[in-house]
N, C-alpha and C positions, 0 to 999 in steps of 0.2 A: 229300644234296641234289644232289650234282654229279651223279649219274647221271640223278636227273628231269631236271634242267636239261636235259642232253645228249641226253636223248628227245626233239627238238626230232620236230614231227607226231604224237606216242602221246597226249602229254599238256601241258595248258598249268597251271601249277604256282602255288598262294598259300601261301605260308608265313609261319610266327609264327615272329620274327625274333627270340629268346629264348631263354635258360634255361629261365625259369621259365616254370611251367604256363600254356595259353592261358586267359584270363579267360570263365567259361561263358558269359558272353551275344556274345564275340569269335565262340569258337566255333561258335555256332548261327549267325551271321550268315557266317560264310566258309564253313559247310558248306553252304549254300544250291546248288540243282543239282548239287552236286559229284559225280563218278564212282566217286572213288577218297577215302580218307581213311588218311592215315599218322597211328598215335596212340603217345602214351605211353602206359605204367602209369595215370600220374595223368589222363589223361583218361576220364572216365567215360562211356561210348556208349551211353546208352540208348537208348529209346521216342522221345524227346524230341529226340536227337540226330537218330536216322535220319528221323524229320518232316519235321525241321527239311532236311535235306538232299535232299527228297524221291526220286522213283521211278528218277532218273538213277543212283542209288549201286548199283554193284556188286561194292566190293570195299573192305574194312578192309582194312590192315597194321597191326600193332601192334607195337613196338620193344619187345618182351620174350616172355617164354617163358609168362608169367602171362598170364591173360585174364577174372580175373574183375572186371575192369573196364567188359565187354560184356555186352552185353546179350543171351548169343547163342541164347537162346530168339526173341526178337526178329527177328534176324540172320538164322538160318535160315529162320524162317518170308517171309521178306522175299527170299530166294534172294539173300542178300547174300554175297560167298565170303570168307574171313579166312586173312591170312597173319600168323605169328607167327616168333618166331626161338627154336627149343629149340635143342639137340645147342652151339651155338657160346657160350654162357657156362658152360657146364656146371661147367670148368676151373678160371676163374676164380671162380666158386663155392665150388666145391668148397674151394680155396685159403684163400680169404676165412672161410668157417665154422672153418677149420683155424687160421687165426691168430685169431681172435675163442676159439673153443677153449681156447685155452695162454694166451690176456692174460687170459681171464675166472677158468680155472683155477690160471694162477700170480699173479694179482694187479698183471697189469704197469700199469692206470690208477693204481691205488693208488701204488703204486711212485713214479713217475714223478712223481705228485704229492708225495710224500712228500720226494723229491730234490729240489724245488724248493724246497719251501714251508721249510724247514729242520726235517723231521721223521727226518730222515738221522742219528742223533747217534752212533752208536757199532753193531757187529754184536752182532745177539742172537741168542738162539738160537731162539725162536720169530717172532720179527718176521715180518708178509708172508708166512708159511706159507703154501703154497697144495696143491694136490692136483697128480700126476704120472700120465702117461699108461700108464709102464712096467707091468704088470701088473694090467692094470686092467679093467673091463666094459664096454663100450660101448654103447649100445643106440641103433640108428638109426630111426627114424619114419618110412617111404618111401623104400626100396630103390631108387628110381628109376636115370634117369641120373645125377646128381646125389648120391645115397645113395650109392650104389656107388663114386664119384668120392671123397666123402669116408673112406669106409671104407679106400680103395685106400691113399691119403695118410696113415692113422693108421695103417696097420700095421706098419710101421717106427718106429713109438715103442715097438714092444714088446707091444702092446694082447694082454689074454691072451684075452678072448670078444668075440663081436664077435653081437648079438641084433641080429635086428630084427623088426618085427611092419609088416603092411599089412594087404589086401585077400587078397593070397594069395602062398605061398611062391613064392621067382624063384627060377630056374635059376642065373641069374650069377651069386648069390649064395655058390656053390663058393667063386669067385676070392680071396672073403675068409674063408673058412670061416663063411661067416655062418649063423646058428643061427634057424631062426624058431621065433618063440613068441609065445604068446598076449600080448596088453599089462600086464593085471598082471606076468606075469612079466618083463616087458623092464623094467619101474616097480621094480619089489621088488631086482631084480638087479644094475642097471647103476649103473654109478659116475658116467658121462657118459652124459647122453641130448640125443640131436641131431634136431629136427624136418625135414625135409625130403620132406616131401609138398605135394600142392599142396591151396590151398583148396578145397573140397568142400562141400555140406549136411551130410555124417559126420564132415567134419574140423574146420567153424567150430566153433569155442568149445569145442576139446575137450580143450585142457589147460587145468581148472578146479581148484577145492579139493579136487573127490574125489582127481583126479587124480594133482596134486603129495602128496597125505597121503599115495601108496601108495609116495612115492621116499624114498629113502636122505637123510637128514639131512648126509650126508658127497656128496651128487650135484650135479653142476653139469649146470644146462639151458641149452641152447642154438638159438636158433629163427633161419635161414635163408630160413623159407620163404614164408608170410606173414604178419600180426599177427593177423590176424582167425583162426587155429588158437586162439590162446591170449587167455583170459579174465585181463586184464593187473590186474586188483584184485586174485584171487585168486592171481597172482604175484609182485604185491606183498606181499600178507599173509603166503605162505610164504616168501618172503625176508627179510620183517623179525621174524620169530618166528622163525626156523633149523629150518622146517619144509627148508627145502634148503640147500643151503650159496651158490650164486650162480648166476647165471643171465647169459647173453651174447646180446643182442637187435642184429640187423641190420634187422627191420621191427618194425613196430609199427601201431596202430590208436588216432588218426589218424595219415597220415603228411602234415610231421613232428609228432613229440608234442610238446605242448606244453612248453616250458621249466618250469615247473612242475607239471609231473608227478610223483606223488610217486615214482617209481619215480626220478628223479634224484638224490631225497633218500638213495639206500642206495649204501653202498661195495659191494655185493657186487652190484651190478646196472651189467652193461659196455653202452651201448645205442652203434649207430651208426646213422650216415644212409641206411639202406638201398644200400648201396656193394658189395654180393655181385658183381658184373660189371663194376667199376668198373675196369677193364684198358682203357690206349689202345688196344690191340690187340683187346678183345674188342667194345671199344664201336664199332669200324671194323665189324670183321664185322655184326656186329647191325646197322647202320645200312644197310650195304651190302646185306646179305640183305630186309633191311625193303621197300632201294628195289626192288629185284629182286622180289619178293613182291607190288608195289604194281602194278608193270609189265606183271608177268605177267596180273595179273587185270584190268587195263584192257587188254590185248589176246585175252583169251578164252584164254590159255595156260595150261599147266601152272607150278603154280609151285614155284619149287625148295623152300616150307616151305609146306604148305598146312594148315590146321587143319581136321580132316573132322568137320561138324557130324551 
């Protein structure tokens, strides 16, 4: 926000003075004439939005790397320009799947509850079993920046194959000796399987019941990417039948899920508050890039992250 401020003659600046998400009818009324709009994730940009803002708007930023919160069939057709912030949380990503990883695979919420609650009573030799990275299969879902970020960081546990399956084999993929293959076989093989692609029409709802039947009973899933990849009943189901062994959720659909969710109900299901960037340091960048993003397109510039629709 300091840097709008400090564009004193680019741009004259309203902001929702908040945390939490703007309230949708706030929203429609402060995007009125508006030029430029800085959004989160959680604001939704449709049809609706850019109406409501009418023929002045020339330029979203959006505070994240995701975008299917736009409407940008809309957007484009509207000759509306969009700046988002990839490459700068990647890191912090990457990190965040990496400890979600090892708490969901060694059991650490369990744990931790367990040391409290006075279920601690003596060592056993099965107690808290969990699964180990050292020699193990990995299969990654979207090799991306991000994929590859995460692969980089598990291979110093030992990791003995390292699969993944997309759209098409990457090059970069050497760096980890990554293996592609078709998705049953990444399903059928992998010990750990980690989501990280982005939402798609190919990619909503596509870890379903077929899905989870084709993984290892001994596998842990893990989704980074968005909620809406995965059909969250039929991951319930295979987690509480030990169709898989557990599962470690940073998004979900809605976000947040309900407290009553039955997916809260299972020890073998880790969920967080969608927190993957959640780094002081990356959340600076991203805000910083966002305003710089915003700048650029209310002055007709090139902007340092532009999203080519």
């Amino acid at each position: 926000m300091q840097i709008l401020t400090s564009a004193a003659g680019v741009c004259e600046t309203s902001a929702w003075d908040s945390d939490e998400p703007v309230p949708r009818t706030e929203l429609l009324r402060q995007v009125q004439g508006a030029a430029g709009i800085l959004c989160l994730l959680s604001d939704k940009i449709d049809a609706e939005v850019l109406d409501a803002a009418g023929p002045n708007l020339k330029v979203i930023s959006t505070l994240s790397v995701g975008f299917d919160h736009l409407a940008l069939d809309e957007i484009k057709k509207r000759g509306i320009r969009v700046g988002y912030t990839p490459d700068v949380l990647t890191d912090a990503t990457a990190e965040l799947t990496v400890a979600l990883l090892l708490a969901t695979a060694r059991r650490l919420p369990e744990g931790v509850e367990e040391a409290k609650n006075g279920g601690w009573s003596t060592w056993k030799p099965l107690w808290l079993c969990g699964y180990g990275l050292s020699g193990s299969t990995v299969g990654i879902i979207g090799l991306g920046r991000i994929g590859l970020a995460i692969a980089h960081r598990l291979m110093p546990f030992g990791v003995k194959r390292l699969l993944y399956t997309g759209r098409s084999s990457k090059p970069h993929a050497t760096e980890v000796n990554g293996e592609y293959v078709p998705m049953d076989t990444l399903l059928a093989e992998s010990d750990f399987i980690v989501l990280s692609c982005s939402l798609t029409p190919e990619t909503q709802g596509l870890c379903d019941k077929a899905f989870f039947s084709k993984m290892k009973n001994t596998a842990v899933f893990v989704n980074t990417s968005r909620g809406a990849v995965v059909n969250q009943e039929d991951l319930y189901e295979a987690l509480k039948s030990g169709q898989i062994a557990a599962a470690g959720l940073d998004v979900t659909t809605p976000e947040p899920l309900p407290t009553n969710h039955p997916l809260f109900t299972l020890k073998n299901c880790v969920v967080l508050p969608h927190i993957g960037s959640a780094t002081y340091s990356t959340r600076g960048i991203m805000s910083s890039l966002a305003a710089r993003n915003l700048l650029a397109g209310l002055q007709g510039a090139d902007m340092p992250s532009e999203l080519k629709l």
